[in-house]
C-alpha positions as CSV (number, residue, x, y, z in Angstrom):
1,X,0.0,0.0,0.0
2,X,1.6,3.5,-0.6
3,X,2.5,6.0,2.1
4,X,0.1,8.5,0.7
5,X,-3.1,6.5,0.8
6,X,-2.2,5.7,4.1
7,X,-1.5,9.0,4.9
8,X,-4.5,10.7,3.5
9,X,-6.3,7.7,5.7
10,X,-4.2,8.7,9.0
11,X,-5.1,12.7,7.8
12,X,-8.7,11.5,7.9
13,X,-8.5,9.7,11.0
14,X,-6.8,12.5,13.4
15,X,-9.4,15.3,12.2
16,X,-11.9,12.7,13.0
17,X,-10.0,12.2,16.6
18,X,-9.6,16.3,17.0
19,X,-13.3,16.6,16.2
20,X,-14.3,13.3,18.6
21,X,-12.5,15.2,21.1
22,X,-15.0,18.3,21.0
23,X,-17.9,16.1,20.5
24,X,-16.9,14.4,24.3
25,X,-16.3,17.9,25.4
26,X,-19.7,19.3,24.0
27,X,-21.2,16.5,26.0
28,X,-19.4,16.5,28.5
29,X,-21.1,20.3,29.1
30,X,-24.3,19.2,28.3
31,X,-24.1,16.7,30.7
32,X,-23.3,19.7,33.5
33,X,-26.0,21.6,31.9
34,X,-28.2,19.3,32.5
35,X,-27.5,18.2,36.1
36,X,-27.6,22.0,37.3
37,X,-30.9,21.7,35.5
38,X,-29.9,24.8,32.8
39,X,-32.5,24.2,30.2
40,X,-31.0,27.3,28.4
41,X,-27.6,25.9,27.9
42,X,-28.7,22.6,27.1
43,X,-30.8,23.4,24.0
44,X,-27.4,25.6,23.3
45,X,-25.1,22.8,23.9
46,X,-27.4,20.3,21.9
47,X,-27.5,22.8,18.9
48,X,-23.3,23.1,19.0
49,X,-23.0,19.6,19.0
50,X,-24.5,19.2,15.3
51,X,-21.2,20.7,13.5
52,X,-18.8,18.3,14.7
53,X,-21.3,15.7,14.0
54,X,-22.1,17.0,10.4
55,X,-18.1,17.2,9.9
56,X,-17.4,13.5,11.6
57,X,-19.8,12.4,8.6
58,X,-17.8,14.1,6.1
59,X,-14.8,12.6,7.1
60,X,-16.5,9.1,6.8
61,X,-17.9,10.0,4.0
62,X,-14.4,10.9,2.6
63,X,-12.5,8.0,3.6
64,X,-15.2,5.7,1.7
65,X,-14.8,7.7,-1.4
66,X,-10.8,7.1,-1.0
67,X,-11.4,3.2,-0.7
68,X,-13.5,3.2,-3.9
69,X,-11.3,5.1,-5.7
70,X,-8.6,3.3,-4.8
71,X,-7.6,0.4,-8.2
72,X,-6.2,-2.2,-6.5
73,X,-9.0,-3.7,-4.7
74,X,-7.0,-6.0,-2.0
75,X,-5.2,-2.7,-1.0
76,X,-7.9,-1.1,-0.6
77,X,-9.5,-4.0,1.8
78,X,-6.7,-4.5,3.4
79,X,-7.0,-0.3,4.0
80,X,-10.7,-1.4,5.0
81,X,-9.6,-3.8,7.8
82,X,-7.3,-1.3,9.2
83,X,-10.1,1.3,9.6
84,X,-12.2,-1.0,10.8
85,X,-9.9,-1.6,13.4
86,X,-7.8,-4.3,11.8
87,X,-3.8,-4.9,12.1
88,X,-2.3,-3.8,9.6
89,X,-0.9,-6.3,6.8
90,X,2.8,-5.8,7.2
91,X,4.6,-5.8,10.9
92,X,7.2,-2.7,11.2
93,X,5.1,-0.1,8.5
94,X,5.2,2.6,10.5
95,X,2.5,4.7,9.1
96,X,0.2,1.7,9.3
97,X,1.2,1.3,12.5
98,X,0.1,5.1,13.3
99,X,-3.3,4.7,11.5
100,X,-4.2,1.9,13.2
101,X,-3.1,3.2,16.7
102,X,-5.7,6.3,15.8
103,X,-8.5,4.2,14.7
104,X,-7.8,2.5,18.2
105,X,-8.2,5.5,19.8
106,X,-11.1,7.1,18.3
107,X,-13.1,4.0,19.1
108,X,-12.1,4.0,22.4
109,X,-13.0,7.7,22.3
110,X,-16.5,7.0,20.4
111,X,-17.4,4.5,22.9
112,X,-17.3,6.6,25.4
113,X,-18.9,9.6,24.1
114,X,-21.7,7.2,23.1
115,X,-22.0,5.6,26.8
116,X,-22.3,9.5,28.5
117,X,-24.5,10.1,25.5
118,X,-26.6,6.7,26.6
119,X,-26.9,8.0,30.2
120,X,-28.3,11.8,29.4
121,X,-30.5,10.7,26.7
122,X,-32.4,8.2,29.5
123,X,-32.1,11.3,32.0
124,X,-33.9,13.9,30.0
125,X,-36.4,11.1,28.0
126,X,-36.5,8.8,30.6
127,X,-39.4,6.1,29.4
128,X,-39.1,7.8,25.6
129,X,-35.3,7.0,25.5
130,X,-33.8,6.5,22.2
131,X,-32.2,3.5,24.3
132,X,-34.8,1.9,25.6
């Protein structure tokens, strides 16, 4: 696989780390929002967390267009594994190594975010919870 598809993939990955790290922050103030019972801020906070969302989509949206562009079709799954939290193919490529360290991490981080997001959601709908 070549250093730049790799790259643009790592590229891809840590602005969709940076912007996983506002999204937990976001929350992370809605959730103190919330317990000091600031409906004001919450609506704001809600509303603020939309843009890294929208942009967390467009960075998915462009690493799928990179894998179908991509001509070599066992690159490109091999690529797939690896952002789908695969090791990557070859031991000792550093750069794969990196990308797959991130994609590591931004699960981690996602899983989180999406716990605290479990928790409010059944605190402010309680029996109407998306997670019920």
């Amino acid at each position: 696989m070549t250093e730049k598809v790799v790259m643009d993939a790592l590229v891809q990955m840590k602005r969709t780390g940076n912007l996983l790290n506002e999204l937990e922050d976001l929350t992370q103030q809605l959730a103190q929002a919330i317990d000091r019972n600031d409906q004001v801020s919450a609506q704001m906070l809600i509303a603020m967390r939309e843009e890294p969302l929208g942009k967390l989509q467009a960075a998915d949206k462009a690493l799928r267009e990179q894998l179908e562009a991509m001509d070599d079709r066992e690159e490109a799954a091999q690529l797939a594994a690896m952002l789908n939290g695969g090791a990557p193919p070859k031991a000792g490529e550093q750069m794969e190594q990196m990308l797959c360290s991130q994609v590591a991490s931004n699960c981690r981080r996602l899983k989180q975010i999406q716990e605290l997001d479990r928790v409010l959601n059944q605190r402010l709908a309680r029996e109407q919870s998306a997670y019920q």
